[in-house]
N, CA, C and O atoms as a GROMACS GRO file, in nm:
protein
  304
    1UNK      N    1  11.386   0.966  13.817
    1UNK     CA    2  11.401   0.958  13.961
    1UNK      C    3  11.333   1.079  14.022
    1UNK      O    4  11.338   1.195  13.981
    2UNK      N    5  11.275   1.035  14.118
    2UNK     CA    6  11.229   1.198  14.179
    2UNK      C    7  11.258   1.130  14.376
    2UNK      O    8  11.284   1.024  14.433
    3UNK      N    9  11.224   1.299  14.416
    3UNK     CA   10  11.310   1.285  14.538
    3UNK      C   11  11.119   1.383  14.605
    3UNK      O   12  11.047   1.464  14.545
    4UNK      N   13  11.109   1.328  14.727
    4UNK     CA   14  10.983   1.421  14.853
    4UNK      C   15  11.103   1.509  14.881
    4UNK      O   16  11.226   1.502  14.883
    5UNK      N   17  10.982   1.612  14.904
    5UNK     CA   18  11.108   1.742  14.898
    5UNK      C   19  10.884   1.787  15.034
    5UNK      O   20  10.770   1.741  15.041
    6UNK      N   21  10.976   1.906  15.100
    6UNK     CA   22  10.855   1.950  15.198
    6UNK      C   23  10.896   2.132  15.142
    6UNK      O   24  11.008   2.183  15.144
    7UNK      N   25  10.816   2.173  15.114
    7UNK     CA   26  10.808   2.324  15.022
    7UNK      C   27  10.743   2.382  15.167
    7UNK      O   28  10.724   2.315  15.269
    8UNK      N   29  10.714   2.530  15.146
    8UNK     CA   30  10.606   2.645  15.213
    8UNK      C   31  10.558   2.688  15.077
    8UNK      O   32  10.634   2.701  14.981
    9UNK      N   33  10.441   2.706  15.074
    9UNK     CA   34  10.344   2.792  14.949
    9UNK      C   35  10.314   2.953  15.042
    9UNK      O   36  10.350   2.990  15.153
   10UNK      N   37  10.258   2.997  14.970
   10UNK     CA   38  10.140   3.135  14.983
   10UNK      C   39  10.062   3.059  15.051
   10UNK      O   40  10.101   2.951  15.094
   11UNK      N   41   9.936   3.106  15.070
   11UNK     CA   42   9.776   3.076  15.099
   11UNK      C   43   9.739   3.090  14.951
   11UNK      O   44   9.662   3.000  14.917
   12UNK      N   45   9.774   3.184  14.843
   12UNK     CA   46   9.686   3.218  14.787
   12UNK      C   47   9.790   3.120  14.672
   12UNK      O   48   9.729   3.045  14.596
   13UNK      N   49   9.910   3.122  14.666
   13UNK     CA   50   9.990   3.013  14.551
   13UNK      C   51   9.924   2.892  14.521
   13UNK      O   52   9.886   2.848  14.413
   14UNK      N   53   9.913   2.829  14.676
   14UNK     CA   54   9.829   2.710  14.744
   14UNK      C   55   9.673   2.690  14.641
   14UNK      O   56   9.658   2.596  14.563
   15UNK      N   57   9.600   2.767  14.656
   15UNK     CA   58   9.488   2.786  14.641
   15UNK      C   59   9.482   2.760  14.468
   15UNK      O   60   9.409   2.687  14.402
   16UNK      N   61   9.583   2.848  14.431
   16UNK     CA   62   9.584   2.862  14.286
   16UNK      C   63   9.641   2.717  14.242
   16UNK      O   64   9.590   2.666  14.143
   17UNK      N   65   9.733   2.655  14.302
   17UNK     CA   66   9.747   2.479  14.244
   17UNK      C   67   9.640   2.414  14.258
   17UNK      O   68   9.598   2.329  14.180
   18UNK      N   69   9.574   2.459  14.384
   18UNK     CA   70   9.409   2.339  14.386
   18UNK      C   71   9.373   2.340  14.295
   18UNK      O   72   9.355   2.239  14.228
   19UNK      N   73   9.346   2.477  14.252
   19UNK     CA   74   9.258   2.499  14.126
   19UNK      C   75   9.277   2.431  13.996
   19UNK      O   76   9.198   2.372  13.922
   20UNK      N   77   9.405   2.456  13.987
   20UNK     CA   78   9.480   2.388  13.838
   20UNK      C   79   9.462   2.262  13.814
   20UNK      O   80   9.439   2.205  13.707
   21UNK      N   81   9.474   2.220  13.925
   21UNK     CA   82   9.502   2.032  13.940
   21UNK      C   83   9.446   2.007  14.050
   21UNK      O   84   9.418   2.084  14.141
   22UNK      N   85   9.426   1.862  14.037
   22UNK     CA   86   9.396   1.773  14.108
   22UNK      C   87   9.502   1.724  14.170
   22UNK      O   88   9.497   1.704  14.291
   23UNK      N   89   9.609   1.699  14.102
   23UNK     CA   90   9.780   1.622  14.218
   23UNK      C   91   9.861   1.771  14.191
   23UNK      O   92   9.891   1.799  14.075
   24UNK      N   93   9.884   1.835  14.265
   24UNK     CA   94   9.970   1.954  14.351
   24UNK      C   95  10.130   1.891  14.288
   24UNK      O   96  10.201   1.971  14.227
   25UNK      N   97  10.171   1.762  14.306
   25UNK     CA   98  10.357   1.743  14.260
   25UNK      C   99  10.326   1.773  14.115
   25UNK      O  100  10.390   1.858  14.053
   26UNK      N  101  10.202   1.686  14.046
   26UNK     CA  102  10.219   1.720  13.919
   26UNK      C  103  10.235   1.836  13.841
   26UNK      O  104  10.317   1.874  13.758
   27UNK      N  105  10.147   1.874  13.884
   27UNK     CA  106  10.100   2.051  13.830
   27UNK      C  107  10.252   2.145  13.862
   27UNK      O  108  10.276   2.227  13.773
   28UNK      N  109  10.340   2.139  13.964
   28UNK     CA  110  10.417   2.217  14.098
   28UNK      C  111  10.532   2.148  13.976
   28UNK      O  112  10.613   2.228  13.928
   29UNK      N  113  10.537   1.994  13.926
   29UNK     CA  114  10.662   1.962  13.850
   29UNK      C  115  10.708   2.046  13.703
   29UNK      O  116  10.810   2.095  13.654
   30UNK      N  117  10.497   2.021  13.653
   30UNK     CA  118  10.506   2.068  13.523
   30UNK      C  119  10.538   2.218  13.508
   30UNK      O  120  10.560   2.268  13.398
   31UNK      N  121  10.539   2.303  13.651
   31UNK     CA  122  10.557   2.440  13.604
   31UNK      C  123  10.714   2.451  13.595
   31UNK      O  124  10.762   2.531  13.514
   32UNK      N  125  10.796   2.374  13.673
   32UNK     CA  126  10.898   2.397  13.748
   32UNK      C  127  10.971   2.347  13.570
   32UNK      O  128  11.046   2.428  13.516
   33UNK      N  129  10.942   2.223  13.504
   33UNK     CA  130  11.019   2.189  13.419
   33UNK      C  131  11.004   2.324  13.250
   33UNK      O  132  11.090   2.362  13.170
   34UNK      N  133  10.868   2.354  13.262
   34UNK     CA  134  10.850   2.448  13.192
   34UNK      C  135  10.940   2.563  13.226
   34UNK      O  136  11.007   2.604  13.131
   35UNK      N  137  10.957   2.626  13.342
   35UNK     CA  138  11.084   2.693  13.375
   35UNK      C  139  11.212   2.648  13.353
   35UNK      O  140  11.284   2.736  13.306
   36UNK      N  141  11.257   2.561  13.368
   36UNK     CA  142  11.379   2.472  13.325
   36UNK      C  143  11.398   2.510  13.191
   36UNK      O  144  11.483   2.592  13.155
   37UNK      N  145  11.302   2.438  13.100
   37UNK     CA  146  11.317   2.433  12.985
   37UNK      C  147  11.338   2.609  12.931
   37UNK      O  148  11.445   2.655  12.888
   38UNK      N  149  11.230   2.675  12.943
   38UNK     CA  150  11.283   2.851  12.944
   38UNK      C  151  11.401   2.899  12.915
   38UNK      O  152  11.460   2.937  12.814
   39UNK      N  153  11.433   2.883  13.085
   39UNK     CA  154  11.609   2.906  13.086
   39UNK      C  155  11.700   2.818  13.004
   39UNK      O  156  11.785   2.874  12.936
   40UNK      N  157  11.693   2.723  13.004
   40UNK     CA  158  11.766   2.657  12.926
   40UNK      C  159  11.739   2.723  12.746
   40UNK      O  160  11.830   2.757  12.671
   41UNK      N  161  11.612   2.726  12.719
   41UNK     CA  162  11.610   2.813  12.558
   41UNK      C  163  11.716   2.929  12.528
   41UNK      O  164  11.787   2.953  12.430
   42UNK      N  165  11.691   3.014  12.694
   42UNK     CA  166  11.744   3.117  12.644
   42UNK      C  167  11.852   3.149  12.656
   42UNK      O  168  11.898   3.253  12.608
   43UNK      N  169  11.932   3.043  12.741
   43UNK     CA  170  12.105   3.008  12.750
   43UNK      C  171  12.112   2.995  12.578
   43UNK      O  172  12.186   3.048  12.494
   44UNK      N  173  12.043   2.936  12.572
   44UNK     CA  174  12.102   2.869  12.383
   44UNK      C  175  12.073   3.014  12.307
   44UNK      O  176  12.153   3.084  12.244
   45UNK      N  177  11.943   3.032  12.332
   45UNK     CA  178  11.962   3.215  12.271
   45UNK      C  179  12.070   3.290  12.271
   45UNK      O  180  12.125   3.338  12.172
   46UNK      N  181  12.105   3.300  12.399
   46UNK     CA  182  12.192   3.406  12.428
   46UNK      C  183  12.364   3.336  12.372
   46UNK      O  184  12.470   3.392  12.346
   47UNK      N  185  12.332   3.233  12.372
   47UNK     CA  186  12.481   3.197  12.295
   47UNK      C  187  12.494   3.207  12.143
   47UNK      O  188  12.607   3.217  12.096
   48UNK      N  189  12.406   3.205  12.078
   48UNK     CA  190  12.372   3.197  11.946
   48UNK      C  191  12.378   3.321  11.910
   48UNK      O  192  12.412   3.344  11.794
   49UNK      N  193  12.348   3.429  11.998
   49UNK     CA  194  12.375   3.576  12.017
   49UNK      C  195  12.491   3.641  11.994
   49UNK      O  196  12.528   3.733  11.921
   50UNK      N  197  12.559   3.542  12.107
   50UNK     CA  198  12.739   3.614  12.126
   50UNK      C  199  12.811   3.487  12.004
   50UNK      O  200  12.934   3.489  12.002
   51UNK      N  201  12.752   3.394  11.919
   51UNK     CA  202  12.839   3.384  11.806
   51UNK      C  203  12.808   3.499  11.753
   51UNK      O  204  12.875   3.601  11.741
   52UNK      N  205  12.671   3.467  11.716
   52UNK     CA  206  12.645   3.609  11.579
   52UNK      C  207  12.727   3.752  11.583
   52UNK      O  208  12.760   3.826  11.490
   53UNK      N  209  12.741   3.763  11.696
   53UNK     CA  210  12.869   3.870  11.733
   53UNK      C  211  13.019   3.842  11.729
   53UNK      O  212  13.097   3.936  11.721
   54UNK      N  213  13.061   3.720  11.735
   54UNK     CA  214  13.228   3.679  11.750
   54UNK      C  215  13.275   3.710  11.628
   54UNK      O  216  13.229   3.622  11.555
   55UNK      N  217  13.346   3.790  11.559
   55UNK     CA  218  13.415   3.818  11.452
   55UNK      C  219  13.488   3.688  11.420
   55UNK      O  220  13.451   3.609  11.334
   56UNK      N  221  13.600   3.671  11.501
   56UNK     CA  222  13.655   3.549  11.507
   56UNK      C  223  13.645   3.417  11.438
   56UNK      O  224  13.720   3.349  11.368
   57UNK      N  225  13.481   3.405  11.500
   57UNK     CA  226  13.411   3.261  11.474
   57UNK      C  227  13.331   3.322  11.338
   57UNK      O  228  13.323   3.238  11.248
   58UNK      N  229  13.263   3.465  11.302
   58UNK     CA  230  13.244   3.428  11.184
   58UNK      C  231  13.326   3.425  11.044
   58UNK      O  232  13.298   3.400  10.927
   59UNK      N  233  13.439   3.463  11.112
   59UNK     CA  234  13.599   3.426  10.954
   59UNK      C  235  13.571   3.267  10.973
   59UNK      O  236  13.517   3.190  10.893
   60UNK      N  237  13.618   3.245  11.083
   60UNK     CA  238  13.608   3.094  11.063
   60UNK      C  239  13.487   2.978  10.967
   60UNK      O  240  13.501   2.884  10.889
   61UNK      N  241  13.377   3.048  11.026
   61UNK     CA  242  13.283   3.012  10.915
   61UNK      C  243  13.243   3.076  10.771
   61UNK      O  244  13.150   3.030  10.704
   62UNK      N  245  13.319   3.183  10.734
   62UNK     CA  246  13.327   3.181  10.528
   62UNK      C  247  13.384   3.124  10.531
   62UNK      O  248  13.368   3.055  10.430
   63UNK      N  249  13.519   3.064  10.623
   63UNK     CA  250  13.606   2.977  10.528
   63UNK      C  251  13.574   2.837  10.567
   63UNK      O  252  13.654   2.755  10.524
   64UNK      N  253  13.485   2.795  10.630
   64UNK     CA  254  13.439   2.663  10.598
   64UNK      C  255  13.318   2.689  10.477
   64UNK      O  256  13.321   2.589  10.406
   65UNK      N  257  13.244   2.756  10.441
   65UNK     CA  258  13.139   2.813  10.395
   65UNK      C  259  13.221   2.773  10.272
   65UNK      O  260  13.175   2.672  10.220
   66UNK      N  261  13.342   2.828  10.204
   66UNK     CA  262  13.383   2.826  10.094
   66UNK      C  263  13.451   2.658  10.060
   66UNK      O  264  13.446   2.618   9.944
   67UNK      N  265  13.509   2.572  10.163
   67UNK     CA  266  13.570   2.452  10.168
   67UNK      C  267  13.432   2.353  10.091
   67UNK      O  268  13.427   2.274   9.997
   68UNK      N  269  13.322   2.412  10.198
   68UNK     CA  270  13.225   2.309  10.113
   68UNK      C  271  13.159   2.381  10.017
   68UNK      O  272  13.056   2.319   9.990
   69UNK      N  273  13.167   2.492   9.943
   69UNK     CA  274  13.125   2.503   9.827
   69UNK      C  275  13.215   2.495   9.749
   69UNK      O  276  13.227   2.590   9.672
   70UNK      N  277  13.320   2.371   9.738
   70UNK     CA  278  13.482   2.386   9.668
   70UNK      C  279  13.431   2.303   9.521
   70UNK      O  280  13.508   2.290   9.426
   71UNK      N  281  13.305   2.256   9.520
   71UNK     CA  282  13.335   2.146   9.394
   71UNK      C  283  13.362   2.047   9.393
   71UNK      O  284  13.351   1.982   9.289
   72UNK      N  285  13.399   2.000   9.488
   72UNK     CA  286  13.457   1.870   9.544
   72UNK      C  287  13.345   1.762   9.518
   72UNK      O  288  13.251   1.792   9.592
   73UNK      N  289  13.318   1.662   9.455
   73UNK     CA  290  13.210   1.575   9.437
   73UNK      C  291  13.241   1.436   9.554
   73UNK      O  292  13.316   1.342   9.529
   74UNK      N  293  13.174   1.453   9.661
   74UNK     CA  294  13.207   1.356   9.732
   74UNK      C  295  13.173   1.234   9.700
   74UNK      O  296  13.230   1.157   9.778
   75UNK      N  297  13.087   1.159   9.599
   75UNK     CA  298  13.072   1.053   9.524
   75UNK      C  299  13.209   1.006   9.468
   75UNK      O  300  13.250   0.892   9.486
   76UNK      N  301  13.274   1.096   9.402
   76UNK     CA  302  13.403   1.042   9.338
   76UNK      C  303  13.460   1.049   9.224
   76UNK      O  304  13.567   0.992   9.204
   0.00000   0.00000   0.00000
């Protein structure tokens, strides 16, 4: 779904989409989702961060760590 939306540019922002592209939404979408996507990486970074730091959560994981290295043959 997309929505007309009416922006203000630079003169010179302006200038620099001509350049890039030929359709201005396209070029103006693809930067905007490339930013999206960014932030969104580095939310997941930064959470992957504060596990690697949670004491908590890493007890919790030796002792799953050890459950599945128990021997247990899940075949049967």
């Amino acid at each position: 779904m997309s929505a007309k939306v009416s922006i203000t540019l630079d003169e010179e922002v302006l200038e620099f989409v001509d350049r890039s592209s030929p359709n201005r939404s396209q070029f103006i979408n693809q930067i905007l989702s490339q930013a999206k996507k960014s932030q969104l990486l580095q939310a997941l970074d930064n959470a992957y961060t504060e596990l690697a730091h949670d004491a908590e959560y890493q007890a919790e994981t030796k002792l799953w760590d050890v459950t599945v290295g128990d021997g247990i043959d899940a075949a049967g």
